[in-house]
N, C-alpha and C positions, 0 to 999 in steps of 0.2 A: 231721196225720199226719206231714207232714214237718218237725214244730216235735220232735214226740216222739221223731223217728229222731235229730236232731240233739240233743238233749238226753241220748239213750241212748248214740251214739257220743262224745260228751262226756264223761260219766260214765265210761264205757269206757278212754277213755284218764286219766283220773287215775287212775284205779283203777290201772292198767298202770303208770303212775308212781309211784304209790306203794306198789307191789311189793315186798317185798328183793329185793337183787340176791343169788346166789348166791357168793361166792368162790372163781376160779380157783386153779388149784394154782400156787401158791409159786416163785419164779422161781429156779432152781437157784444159787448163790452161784459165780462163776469163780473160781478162786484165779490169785493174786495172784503173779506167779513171781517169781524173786532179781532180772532183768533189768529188768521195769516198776519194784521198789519204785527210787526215788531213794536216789542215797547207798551202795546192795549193789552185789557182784559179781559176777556172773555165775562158775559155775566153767568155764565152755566161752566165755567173752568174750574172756579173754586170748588164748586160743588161736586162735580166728575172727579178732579183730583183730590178732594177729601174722602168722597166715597172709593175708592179706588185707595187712599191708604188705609182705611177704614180695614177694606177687605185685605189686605197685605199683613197687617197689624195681628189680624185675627186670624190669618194662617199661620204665621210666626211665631206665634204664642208656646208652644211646643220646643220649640230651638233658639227663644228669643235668651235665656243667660247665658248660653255658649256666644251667639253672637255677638251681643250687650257686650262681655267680657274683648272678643277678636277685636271688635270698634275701640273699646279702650285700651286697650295693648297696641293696638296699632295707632291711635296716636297718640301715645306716649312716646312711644319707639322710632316712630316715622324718621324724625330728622335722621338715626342713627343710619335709618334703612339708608338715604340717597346719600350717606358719606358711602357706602359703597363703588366698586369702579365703575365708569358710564361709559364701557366696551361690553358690560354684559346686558344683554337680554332685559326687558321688565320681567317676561316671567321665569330667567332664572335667577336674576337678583331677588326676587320673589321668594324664588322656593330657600335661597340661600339666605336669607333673611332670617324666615321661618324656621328653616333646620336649627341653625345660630339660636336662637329665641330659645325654640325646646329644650335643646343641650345644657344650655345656661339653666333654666328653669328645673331643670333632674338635681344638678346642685343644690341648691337651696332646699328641696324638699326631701333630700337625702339630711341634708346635715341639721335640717326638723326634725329629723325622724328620730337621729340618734342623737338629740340634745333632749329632745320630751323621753327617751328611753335612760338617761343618765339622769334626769330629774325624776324618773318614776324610784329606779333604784336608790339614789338619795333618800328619798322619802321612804321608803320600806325598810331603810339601816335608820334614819333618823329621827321619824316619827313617832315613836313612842316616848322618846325622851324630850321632843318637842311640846306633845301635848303634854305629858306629865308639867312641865316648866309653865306652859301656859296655864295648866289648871291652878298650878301655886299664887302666880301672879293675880289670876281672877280671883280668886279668895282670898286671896293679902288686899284686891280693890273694894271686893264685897263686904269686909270688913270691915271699913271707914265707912261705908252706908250708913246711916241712922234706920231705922223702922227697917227694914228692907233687909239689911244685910245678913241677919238672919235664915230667913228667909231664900235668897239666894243660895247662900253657903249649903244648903238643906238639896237646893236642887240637882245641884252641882255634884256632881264624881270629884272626887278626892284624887283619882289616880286613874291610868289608862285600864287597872288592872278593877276598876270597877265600872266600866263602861261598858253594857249590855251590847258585847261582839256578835252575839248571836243572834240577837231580831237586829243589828243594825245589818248585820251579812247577808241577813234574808232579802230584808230592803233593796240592799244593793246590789245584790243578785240580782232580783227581778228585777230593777232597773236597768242595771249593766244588761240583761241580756234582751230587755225592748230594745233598749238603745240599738245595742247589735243588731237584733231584727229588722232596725231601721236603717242601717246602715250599710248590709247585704242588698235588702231592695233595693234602697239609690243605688248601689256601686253602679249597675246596671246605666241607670239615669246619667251620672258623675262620670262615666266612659263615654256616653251616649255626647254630653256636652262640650267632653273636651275635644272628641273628632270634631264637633259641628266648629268647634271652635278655633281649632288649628288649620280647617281648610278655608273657612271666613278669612283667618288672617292672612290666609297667604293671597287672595283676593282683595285686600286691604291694600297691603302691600302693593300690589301690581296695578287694581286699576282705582284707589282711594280717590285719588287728584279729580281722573276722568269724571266720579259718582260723583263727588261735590260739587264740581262744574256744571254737570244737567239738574243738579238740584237744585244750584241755587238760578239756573236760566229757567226751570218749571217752575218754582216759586215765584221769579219776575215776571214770567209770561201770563201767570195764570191770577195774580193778586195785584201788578204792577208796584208801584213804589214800596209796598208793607214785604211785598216777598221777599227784596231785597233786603229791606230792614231786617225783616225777620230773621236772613241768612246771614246778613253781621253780625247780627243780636246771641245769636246761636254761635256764632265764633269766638266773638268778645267772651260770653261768657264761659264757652269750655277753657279759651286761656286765664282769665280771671280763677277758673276752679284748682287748673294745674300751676298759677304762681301762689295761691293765696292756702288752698285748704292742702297740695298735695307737698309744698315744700315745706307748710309750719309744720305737719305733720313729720317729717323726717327731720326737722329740728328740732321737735318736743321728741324727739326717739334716739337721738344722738345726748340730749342733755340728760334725758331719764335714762339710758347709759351709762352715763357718767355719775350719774347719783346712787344706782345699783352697783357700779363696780368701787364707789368710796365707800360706799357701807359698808360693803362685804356683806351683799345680799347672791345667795346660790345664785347661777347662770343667770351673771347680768346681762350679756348680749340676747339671750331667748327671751329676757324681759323686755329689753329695748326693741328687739323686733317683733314684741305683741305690744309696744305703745304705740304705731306706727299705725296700723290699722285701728286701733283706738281712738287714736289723735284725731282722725279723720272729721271725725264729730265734735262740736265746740263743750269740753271740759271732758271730753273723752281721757284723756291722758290719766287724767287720777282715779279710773276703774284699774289700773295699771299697778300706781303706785303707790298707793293708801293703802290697800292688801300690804304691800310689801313693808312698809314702813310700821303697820300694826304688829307682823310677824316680827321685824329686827326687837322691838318694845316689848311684844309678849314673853319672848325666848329670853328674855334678861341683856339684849343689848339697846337699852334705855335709850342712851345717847344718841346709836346709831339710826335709831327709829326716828328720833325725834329730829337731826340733823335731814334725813333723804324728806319728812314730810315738810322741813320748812323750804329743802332745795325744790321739793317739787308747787309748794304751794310760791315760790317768790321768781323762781328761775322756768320753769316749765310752762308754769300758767300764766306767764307772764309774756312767755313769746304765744301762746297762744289769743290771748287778748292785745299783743301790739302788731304783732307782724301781721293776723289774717288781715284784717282793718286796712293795714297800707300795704299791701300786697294787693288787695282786691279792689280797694275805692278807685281806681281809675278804668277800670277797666268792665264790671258789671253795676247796672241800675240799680239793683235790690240794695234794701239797707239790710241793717246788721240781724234785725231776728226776724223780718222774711227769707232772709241768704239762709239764717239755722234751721226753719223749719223746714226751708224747703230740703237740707241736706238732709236732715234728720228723716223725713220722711220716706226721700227719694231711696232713702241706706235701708231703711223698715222692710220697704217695697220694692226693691231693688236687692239687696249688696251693696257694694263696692260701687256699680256702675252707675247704680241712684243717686252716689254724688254728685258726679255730671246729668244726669237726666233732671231730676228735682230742679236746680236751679236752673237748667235751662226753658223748662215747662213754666215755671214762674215769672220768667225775665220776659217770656213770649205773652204768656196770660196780662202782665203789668202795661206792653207793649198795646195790646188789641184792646182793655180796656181804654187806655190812656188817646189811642187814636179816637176809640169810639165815643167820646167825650168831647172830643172835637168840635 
């Protein structure tokens, strides 16, 4: 009996197995929107992702020079960063990176410090006999004036020893101690940006590659062809900035060097490394060296004034009007006095880091026009 029951429940379940199965209803198809397919645009992405940098933009505001500054230290620096060994870590070659960076950077603003304190003392032993020398020179000029010279001569102190010390001390008093004033509140600001800035870069450092990559795949995904554009357009031109405006600059600061040390004009390397950030801006350099070569002339070294102004107006200004030009024409759209205004501006409203910003705001602006004429 119980051979049969199992034999039955047996039978039972293959029978049950070998059933048809009925077919459930049909799994409804999702459609596929512009924003999943790879490659489309979304018509509401532009929008979403400009509003959304919009608001990023406008919280950043606050810590945006510390950062501005990390972004351009860091690629400057970049290539140095992956000659590093590739046994360590991204984020301790990272932090090692950064350390290395800092360390280097104490130098140079050490040896600022006591170069502008060795030209303070200079000038405190040597300026009285300087202006004296200069006053004689303007009035030996003033003198070959017709109508006028008179006149000048009259305006003119004779000697340091009649130059009203006492209301110009007051002056510069009150000056010197706004200044001060101003300069205690930032410190505060000036600490504030260089933490935001030393920890930016070491984020730079470690995950730079990765940010570029989702920026320039949000820019594709969300504009199609123009994002892309845009993210070459923005690379061409940061390297176009750092062959064209950041190398003529350190070659108008090498050759104004060398024109400061033939003179025999005081601390010609401090001079050289205030032409450098000069340079940066097209005919910046002769804010540099025209002062200098006016003082060799005034102080009675005639020659030597008149040699560093023609080194600087034939050999200085010269690599600054050949070299930017063929340094940059391959490599950014802008011509030559859109490329200046936009530095010009970008340095106003910026620093330093508005060199890069300005032309590439311009090169994007020329870009979106030029499509939209299409």
């Amino acid at each position: 009996m119980a051979g049969t029951d199992l034999a039955h429940g047996s039978t039972a379940k293959h029978a049950a197995a070998a059933a048809p199965v009925e077919p459930g209803p049909a799994p409804v198809p999702v459609p596929v929107t512009d924003i999943a397919r790879p490659g489309r645009a979304s018509a509401t992405a532009p929008i979403w992702l400009a509003g959304v940098g919009a608001l990023v933009l406008f919280v950043s505001i606050p810590i945006l020079p510390g950062v501005l500054w990390a972004l351009l230290i860091g690629y400057w620096t970049y290539p140095l960063h992956r000659r590093l060994p590739t046994g360590l870590r991204a984020g301790a070659a990272a932090g090692l990176s950064t350390v290395m960076l800092v360390a280097v950077a104490i130098l140079p603003t050490m040896w600022l410090v006591e170069s502008t304190q060795l030209v303070w003392t200079w000038a405190q032993e040597s300026l009285p006999a300087t202006v004296d020398l200069a006053l004689i020179r303007t009035h030996e000029l003033a003198a070959s004036l017709p109508y006028l010279g008179d006149k000048v001569q009259s305006a003119l102190p004779r000697s340091v020893r009649d130059i009203d010390w006492i209301g110009i001390g007051t002056g510069s008093a009150n000056a010197i101690g706004g200044m001060l004033t101003t300069v205690v509140l930032r410190a505060g600001d000036s600490a504030f940006h260089l933490v935001i800035g030393i920890g930016t870069l070491f984020f730079v450092y470690r995950d730079g590659p990765t940010w570029w990559r989702i920026a320039t795949r949000a820019a594709t995904a969300s504009f199609g062809a123009a994002g892309l554009e845009a993210a070459d357009l923005c690379r061409q031109t940061a390297s176009a900035v750092t062959r064209g405006v950041i190398l003529t600059a350190l070659v108008q600061g090498v050759l104004a060097g060398l024109g400061y040390w033939a003179a025999g004009v005081p601390q010609p390397l401090l001079l050289a490394v205030m032409t450098v950030p000069a340079a940066v801006v097209p005919l910046g350099a002769s804010l540099v060296w025209v002062p200098a070569a006016a003082w060799l002339a005034l102080t009675g070294d005639l020659a030597a004034g008149v040699g560093l102004a023609l080194w600087g107006a034939l050999a200085v200004s010269t690599a600054d009007n050949a070299l930017r030009p063929l340094l940059m024409r391959e490599h950014t759209t802008l011509s030559f006095w859109p490329l200046t205004l936009s530095i010009v501006g970008g340095t106003l409203a910026l620093g330093v880091p508005g060199v890069y910003v300005g032309p590439i705001a311009y090169s994007l602006a020329r870009m979106a026009i030029t499509r939209a004429a299409r």
